[in-house]
N, C-alpha and C positions, 0 to 999 in steps of 0.2 A: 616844205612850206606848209603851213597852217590858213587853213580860208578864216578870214579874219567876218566871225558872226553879223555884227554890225554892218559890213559891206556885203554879206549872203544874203540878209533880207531885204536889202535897198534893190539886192540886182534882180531878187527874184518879184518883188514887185514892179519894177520894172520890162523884167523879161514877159512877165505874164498880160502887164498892159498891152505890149507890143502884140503881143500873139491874139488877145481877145481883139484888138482893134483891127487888124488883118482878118480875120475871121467873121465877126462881128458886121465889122463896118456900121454903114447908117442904121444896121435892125436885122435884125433873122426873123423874115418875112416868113419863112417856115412855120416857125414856131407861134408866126399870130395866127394861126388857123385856130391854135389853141382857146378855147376863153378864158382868155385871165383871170378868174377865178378857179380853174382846175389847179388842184395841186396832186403831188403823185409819189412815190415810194419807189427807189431803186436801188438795185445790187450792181454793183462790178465785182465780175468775176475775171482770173487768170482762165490761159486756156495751155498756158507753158510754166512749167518748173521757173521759179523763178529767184533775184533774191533782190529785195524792193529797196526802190529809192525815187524820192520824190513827192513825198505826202506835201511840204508846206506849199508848194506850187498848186496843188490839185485847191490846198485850202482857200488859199491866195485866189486862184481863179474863181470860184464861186464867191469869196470876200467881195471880189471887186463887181462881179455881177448883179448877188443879189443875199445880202449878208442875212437873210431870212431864211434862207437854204442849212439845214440839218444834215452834218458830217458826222456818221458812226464809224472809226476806223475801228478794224480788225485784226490786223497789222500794223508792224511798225518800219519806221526804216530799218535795213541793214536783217530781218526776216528772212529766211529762205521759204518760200511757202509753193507746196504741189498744182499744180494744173487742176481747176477747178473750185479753187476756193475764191471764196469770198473775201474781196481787199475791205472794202467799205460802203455803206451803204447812204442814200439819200433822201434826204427827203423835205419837199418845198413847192413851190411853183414849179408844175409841169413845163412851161415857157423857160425858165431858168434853169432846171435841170435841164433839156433838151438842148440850150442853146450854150451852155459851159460843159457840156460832152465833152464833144471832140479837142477841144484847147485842153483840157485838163486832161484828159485819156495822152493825148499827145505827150507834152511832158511825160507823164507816167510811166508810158510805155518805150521811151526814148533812157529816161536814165535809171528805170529798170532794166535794160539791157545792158550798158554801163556796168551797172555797180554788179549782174549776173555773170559779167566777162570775165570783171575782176576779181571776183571768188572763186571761178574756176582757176585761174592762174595763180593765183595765192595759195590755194589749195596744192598746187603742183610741187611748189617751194617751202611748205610750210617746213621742210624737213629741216631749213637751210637759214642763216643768219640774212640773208638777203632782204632788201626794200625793194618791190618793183616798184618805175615809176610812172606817170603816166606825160604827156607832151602837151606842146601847144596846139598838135593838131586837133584843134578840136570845131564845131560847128559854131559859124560864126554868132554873136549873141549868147553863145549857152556856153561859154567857159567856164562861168563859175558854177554852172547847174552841174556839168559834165565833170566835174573833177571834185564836188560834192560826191554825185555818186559814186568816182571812183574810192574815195572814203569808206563808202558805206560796202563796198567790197570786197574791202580787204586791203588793197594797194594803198599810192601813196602818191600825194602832188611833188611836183617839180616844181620848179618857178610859176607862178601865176601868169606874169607876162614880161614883157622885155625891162621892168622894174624895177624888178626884186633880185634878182641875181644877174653876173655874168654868165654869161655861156658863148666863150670863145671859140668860135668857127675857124676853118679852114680860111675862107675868106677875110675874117676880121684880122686872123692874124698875117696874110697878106699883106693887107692895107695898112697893118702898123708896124710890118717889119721885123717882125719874129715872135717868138712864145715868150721870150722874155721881157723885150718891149711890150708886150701888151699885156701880159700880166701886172707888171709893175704900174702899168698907167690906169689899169682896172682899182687897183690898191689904191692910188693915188688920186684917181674921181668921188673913189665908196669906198672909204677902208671897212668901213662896214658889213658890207654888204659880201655873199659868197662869190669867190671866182672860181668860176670853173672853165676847162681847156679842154678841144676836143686833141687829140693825137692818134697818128695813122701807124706810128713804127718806134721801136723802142728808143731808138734817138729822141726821137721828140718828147716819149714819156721820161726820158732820165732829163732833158732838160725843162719840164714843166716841174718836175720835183725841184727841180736845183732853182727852180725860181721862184717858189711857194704855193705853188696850187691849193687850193681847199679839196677841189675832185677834181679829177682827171677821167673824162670819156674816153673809153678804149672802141676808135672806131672800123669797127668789122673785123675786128681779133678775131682769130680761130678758137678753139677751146685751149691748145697749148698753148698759145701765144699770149691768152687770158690769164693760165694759171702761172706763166713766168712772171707775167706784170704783177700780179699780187706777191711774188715773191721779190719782186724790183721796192715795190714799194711800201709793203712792210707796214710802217707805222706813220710813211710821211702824209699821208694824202688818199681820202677817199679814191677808191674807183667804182666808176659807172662804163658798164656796158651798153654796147649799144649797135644799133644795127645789124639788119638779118635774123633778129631775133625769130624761131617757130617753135610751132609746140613742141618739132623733135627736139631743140636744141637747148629748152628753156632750161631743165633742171641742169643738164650736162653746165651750163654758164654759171647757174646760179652756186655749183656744186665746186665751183673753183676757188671761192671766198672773197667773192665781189663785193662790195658793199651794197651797191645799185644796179639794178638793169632797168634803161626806161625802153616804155614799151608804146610806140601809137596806135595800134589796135586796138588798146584798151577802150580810146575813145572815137575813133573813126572807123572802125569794121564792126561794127554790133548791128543786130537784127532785132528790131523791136519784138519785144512783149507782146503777144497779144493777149489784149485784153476786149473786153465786152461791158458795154451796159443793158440791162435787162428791167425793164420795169416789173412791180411785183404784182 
């Protein structure tokens, strides 16, 4: 799936209202010690390897602030840049700089870690035909920020949300009475739209084939179990792996000629960036 531009910048001025308002609130009483007439000059620096994602947030935050505030960026998204360098520099109202810190550092340092997760694992498979993909587990509110960054990574979105595509569960297909029942009634809601089917055993991957799949989830395959299903399925129907995925295991899957492996750590196990603001 493609983050559709138009709805990136709706959400990210949105996301960034929400965050300045929590933070914010009635006034950053802090920052009136300041006299509003000081104005002031600052560096952020990285203090970790990194590879960056998140500039129009950082922009967006000080927009909404105090659109008098001077952004020099140094970097750009999708950068891999060393420990120590300088992302971008500021410069405006002491009061406004101090008090769009931490909201914009936030962001920052959240889907820099993201898109830094997703480079190292891309990097693991670059050998290989494979798409890693990323999920919905992602932090509530920051969906669309968080699978931006994974873009800027290397990886690759999944469904945006329960929307855009199927993604037939164990459960769903429960509740409708088989893979083929509910494949066909997926067709026949959105013929449009992708259907995709999770399956636990090759039974059920030879009849998601025989009933049309677009992809097929192979879930918790071993690695032979993986490389038969690609040879089951040939030409009918993507497959995506999935589940248990670890770093020992990633290229071995990737190396079987999957199509897909989605991965949720990409966006729920990362360890912020740090970063630093530093007046000059």
């Amino acid at each position: 799936m493609n983050l559709d531009p138009s709805q990136l910048h709706q959400d990210i001025e949105q996301a960034v209202t929400r965050a300045l308002s929590e933070d914010v609130g009635t006034g950053d009483i802090t920052a009136m010690l300041i006299p509003e007439e000081n104005t002031s000059h600052a560096k952020v620096i990285t203090r970790d390897d990194a590879v960056i994602a998140g500039q129009a947030w950082v922009n967006e935050t000080f927009k909404q602030l105090d659109d008098g505030v001077e952004i020099t960026w140094h970097v750009q998204d999708g950068d891999q840049v060393e420990a120590g360098s300088t992302l971008f520099e500021l410069r405006g109202s002491s009061r406004s700089l101090l008090t769009g810190e931490r909201t914009a550092l936030n962001f920052l340092q959240t889907l820099s870690a993201v898109a830094t997760k997703c480079h190292f694992y891309s990097q693991q498979v670059a050998h290989t035909q494979v798409k890693l993909l990323d999920t919905r587990k992602t932090l509530p509110g920051l969906r669309m920020a968080q699978k931006y960054a994974v873009s800027q990574g290397g990886c690759y979105n999944h469904r945006i949300g329960l929307f855009d595509a199927f993604l037939i569960k164990e459960n769903h297909i429960h509740a409708c009475g088989g893979i083929r029942q509910a494949i066909e009634k997926a067709q026949e809601i959105a013929p449009l739209k992708p259907v995709e089917i999770e399956v636990e055993s090759f039974a059920e991957l030879e009849e998601a084939l025989d009933a049309g799949a677009d992809i097929i989830m192979l879930d918790n395959f071993s690695i032979e179990e993986t490389k038969q299903a690609v040879d089951m399925a040939k030409d009918q129907a993507k497959l995506e792996a999935s589940g248990g995925i670890t770093d020992d295991t990633l290229v071995k899957i990737a190396e079987t000629g999957v199509d897909y492996i989605s991965i949720g750590a990409l966006t729920k196990d990362v360890k912020a960036v740090d970063l630093s603001m530093r007046m000059v």
